[in-house]
C-alpha positions in Angstrom: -42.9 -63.1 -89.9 -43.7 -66.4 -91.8 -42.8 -70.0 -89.8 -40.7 -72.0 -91.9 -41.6 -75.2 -92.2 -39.1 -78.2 -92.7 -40.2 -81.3 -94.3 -38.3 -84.7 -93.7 -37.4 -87.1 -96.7 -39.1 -90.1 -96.0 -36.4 -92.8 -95.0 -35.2 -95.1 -97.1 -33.9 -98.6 -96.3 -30.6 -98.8 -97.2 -29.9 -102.1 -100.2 -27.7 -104.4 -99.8 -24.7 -103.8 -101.2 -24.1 -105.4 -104.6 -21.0 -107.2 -103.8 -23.1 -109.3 -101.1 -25.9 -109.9 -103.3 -23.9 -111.4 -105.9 -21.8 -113.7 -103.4 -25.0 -114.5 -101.9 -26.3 -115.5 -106.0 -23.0 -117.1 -106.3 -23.2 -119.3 -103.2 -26.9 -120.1 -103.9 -25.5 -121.2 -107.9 -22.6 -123.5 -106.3 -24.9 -124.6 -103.4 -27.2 -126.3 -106.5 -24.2 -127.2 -108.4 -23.2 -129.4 -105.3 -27.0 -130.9 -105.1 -26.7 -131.7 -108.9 -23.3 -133.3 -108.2 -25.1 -135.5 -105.4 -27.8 -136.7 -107.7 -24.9 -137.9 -110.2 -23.5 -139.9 -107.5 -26.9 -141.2 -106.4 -27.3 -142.7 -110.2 -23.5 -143.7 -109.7 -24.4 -145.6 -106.8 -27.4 -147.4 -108.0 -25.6 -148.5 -111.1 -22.4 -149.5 -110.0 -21.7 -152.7 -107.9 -19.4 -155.4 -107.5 -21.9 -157.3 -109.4 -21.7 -156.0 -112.5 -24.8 -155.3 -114.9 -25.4 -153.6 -117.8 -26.6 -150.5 -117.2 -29.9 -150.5 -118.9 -31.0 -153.0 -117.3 -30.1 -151.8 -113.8 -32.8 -148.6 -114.8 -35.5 -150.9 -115.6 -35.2 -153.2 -112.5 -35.0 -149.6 -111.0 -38.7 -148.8 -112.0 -39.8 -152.1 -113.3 -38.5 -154.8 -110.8 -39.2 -159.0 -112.5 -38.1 -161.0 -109.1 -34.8 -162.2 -110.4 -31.4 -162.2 -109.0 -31.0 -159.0 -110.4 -34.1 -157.1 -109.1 -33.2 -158.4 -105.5 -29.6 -156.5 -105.9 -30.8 -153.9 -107.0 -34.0 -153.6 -105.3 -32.8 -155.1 -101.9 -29.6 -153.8 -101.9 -28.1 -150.9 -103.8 -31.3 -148.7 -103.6 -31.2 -149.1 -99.7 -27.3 -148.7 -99.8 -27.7 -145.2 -101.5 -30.5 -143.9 -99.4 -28.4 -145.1 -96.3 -25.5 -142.9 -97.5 -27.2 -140.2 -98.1 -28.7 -140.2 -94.7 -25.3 -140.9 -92.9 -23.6 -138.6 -94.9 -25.8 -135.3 -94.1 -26.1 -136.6 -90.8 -21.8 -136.5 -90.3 -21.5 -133.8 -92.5 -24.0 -131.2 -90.2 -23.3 -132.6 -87.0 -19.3 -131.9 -87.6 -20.2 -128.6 -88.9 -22.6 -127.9 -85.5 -20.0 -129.7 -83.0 -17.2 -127.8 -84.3 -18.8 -124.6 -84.2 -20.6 -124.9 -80.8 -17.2 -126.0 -79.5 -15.2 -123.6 -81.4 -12.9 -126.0 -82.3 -11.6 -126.6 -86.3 -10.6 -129.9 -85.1 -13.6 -131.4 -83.3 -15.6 -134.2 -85.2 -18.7 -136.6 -83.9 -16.9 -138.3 -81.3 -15.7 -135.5 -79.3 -18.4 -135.9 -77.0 -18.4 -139.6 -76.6 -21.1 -140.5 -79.2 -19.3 -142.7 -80.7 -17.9 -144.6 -77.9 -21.4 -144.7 -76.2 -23.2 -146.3 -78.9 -20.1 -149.3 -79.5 -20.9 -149.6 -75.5 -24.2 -150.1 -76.0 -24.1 -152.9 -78.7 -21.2 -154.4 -76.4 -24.1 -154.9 -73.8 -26.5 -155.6 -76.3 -24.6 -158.6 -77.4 -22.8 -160.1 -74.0 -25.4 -159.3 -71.8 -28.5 -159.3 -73.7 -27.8 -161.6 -77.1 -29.3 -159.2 -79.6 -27.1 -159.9 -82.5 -30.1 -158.4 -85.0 -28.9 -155.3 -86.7 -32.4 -154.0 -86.2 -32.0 -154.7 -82.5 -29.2 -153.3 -82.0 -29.5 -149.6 -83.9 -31.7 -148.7 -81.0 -28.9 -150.3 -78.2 -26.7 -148.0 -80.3 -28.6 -144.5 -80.1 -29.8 -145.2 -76.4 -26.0 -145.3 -75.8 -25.2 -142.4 -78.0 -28.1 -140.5 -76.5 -26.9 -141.4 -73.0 -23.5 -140.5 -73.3 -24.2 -136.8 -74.7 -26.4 -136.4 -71.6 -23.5 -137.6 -69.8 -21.3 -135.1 -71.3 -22.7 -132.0 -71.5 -24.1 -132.7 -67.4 -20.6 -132.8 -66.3 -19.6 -130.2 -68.6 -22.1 -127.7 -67.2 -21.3 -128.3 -63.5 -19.6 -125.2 -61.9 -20.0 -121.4 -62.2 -18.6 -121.4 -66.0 -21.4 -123.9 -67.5 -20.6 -126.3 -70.5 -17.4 -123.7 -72.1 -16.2 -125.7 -75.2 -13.1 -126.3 -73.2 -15.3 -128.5 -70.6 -17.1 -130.3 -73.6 -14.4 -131.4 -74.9 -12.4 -132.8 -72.2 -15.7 -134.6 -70.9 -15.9 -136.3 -73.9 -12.8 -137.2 -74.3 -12.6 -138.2 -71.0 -16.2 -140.6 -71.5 -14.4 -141.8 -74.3 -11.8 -143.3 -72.6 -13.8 -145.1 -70.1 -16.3 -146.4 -72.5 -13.7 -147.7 -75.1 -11.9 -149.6 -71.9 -15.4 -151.0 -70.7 -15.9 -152.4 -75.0 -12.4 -154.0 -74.6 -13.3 -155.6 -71.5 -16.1 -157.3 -72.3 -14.9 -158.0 -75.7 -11.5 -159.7 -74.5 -13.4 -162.0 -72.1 -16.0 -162.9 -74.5 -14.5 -163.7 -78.1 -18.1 -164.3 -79.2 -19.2 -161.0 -78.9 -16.2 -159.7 -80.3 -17.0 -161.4 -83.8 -20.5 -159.7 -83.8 -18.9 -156.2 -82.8 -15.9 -155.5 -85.2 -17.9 -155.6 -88.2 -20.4 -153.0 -86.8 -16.8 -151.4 -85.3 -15.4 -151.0 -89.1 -17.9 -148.7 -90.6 -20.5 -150.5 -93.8 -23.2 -149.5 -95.5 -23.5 -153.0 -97.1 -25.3 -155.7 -95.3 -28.5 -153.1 -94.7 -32.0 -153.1 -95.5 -35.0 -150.9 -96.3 -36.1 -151.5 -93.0 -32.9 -149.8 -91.4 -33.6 -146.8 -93.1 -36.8 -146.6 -92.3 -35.8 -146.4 -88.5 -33.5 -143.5 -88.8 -34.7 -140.8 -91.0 -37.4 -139.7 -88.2 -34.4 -138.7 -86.7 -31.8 -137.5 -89.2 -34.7 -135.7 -90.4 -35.5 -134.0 -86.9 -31.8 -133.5 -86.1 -31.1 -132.2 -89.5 -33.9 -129.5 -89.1 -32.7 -128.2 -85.6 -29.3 -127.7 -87.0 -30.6 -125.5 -90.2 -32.3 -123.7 -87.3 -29.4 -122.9 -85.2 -27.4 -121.5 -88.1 -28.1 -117.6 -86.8 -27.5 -118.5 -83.1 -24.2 -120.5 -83.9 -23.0 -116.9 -85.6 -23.5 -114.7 -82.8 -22.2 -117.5 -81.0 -18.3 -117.5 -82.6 -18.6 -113.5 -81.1 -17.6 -115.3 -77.7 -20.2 -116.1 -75.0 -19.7 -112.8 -73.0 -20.7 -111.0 -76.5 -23.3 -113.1 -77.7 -25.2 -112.7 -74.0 -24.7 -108.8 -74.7 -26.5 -109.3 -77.7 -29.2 -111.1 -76.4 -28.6 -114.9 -77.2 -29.1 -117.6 -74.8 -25.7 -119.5 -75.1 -27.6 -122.2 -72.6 -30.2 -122.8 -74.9 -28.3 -123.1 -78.1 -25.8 -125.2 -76.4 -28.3 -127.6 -74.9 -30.2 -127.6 -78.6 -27.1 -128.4 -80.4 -26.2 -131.1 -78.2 -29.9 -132.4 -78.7 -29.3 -132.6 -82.7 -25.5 -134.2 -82.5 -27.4 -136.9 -80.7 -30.1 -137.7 -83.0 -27.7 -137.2 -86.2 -24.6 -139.3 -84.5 -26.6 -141.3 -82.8 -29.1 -142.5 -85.4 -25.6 -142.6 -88.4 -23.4 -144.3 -85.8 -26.2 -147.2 -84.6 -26.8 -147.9 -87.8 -23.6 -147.9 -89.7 -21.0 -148.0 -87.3 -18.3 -144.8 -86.6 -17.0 -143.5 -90.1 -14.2 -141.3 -89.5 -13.6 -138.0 -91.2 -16.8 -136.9 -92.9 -18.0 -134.9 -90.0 -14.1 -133.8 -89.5 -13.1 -133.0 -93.3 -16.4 -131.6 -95.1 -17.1 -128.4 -92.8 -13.9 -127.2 -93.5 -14.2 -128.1 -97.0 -17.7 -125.9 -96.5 -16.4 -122.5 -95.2 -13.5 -122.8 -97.6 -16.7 -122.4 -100.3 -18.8 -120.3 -98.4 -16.9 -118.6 -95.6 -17.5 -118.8 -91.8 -21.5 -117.8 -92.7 -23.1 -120.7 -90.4 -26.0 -120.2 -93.2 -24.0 -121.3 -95.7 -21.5 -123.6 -94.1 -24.5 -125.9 -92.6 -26.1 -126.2 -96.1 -22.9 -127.0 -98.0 -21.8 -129.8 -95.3 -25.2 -131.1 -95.3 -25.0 -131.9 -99.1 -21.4 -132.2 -99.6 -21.2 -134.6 -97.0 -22.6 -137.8 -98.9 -21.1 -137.5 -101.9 -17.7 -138.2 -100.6 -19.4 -141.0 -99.0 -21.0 -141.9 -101.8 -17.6 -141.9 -103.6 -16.1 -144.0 -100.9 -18.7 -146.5 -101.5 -18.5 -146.8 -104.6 -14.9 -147.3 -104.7 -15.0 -149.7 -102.0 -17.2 -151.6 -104.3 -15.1 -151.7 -107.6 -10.8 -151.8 -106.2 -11.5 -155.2 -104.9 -14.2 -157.2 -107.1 -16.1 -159.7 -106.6 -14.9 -158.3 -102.9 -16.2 -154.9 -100.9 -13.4 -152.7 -99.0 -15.4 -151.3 -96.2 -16.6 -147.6 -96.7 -14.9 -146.4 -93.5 -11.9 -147.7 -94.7 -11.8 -145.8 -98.2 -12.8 -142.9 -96.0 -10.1 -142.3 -93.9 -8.0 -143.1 -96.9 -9.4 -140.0 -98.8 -10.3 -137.6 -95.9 -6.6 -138.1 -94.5 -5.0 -137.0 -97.4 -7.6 -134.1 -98.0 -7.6 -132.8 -94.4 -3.8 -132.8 -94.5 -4.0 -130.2 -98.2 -6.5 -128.4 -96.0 -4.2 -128.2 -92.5 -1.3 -127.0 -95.2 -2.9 -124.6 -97.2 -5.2 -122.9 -95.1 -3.9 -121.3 -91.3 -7.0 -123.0 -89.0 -8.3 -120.5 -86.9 -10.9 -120.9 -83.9 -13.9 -121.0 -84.9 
């Protein structure tokens, strides 16, 4: 009687199924598409002013600067402008897209958790109490307060058996808010002086800034822009729900505390050194996952690049409606987020996240 002997097929991974490889080609084709678009606004930038020059000779000044008038604007100026932007911009842009999924909240932007307010308080004090009225001075008033009032936040968020729930962020940060904004008021109401030095900071510009100010903030944009890329699989297992997401093994804690870590050194470091501009860290996420779907992957990358060029396009509007005069970027902003947040808000039903 013969033993029969059974052989196994060697196992086979399964692919991936063709439909996802092609959206995945697809997203990768429009996520370039949207990096080629920002390039064409950084040229835009550089050669469009209120001061207006031809522009082949704003490209050689570019490369080849003489010392005249012209050199200094666009040397001194517009170069630093643009890089500014486009360090602001992917700051708001990835820390809306983090807060509003760590909260799960489609409505949460930058200064849900009191960023904002903290870093006005700060160059408050650093004006009436101190006298710094150096823009270099004060971007590092600003992020100790933006830095301070996260810590602030998320420690009275995580008190009790429930930790920091998205519920408890946000009401502490509103709540911070509040008390911050009446504590700028104050001072600023008794002291006139120091009200003149805050409300241009309080309006939003990216003119009136050096190379240096750039300088001081890309270590951190930079650092806060890599920890939020890196928290793109965590921040999907965390829209399962925290009960699921600790059956599948995540630390909700840790990514919590991390993303919290990264709003600070991307708000902090955009709102010190430009003041609060509304609705980039509100509008562009959702313009993200209506490209690439509720994919943190995707969504981070998208509102990290499309981010500044609607700032980008603010500015250079700002620069061209009102010549020889600038309208503030935070101004043409809110004037094209609105509008655009509203189409999104009516077209799409806004689930949580």
């Amino acid at each position: 009687m013969s033993a029969s002997v059974t052989t196994s097929a060697p196992t086979v991974q399964p692919a991936a199924p063709a439909g996802t490889r092609r959206r995945g080609s697809l997203l990768t084709l429009g996520l370039l598409g949207c990096v080629a678009l920002l390039l064409v606004m950084v040229a835009v930038s550089i050669s469009v002013g209120a001061r207006s020059l031809p522009l082949d000779r704003v490209w050689s000044l570019v490369f080849s600067p003489d010392g005249s008038y012209d050199a200094i604007i666009v040397q001194d100026q517009r170069i630093p402008r643009t890089l500014l932007a486009l360090l602001v911009g992917g700051a708001l842009g990835a820390a809306g897209a983090l807060m509003q999924a760590l909260t799960r909240n489609p409505l949460a932007d930058p200064g849900i958790l009191g960023v904002n307010a903290g870093a006005a308080t700060a160059v408050v004090v650093a004006v009436a109490i101190f006298g710094y009225v150096e823009p270099a001075v004060q971007v590092w008033f600003a992020f100790l307060g933006a830095g301070l009032a996260t810590v602030i936040v998320y420690g009275v968020a995580s008190r009790g058996r429930s930790g920091a729930t998205p519920v408890r962020l946000a009401l502490a940060g509103i709540a911070l808010t509040f008390a911050l904004y009446a504590v700028v008021q104050g001072i600023t109401t008794l002291k006139p002086q120091v009200f003149n030095q805050y409300r241009y900071w309080q309006v939003g510009a990216l003119s009136g800034h050096d190379a240096s100010l750039v300088r001081q903030i890309t270590p951190f944009i930079v650092v806060g822009l890599v920890m939020t890329l890196a928290l793109a699989r965590p921040l999907n297992t965390l829209a399962l729900g925290d009960e699921m997401s600790r059956a599948l093994g995540a630390n909700v804690a840790r990514t919590r505390a991390l993303g919290a870590v990264a709003i600070t050194l991307l708000c902090g470091a955009a709102t010190a050194a430009v003041g609060p501009i509304t609705f980039i860290g509100l509008t562009i996420p959702h313009v993200a996952r209506a490209i690439a779907g509720p994919d943190q992957r995707w969504v981070l990358p998208y509102s990290v690049v499309l981010a500044p060029i609607l700032l980008l396009v603010a500015d250079v509007i700002g620069r061209i409606v009102t010549r020889p005069g600038e309208l503030q970027v935070a101004i043409v902003t809110a004037v094209i987020g609105a509008p655009v947040f509203i189409a999104i808000v009516r077209r799409r039903r806004i689930a949580q996240l």
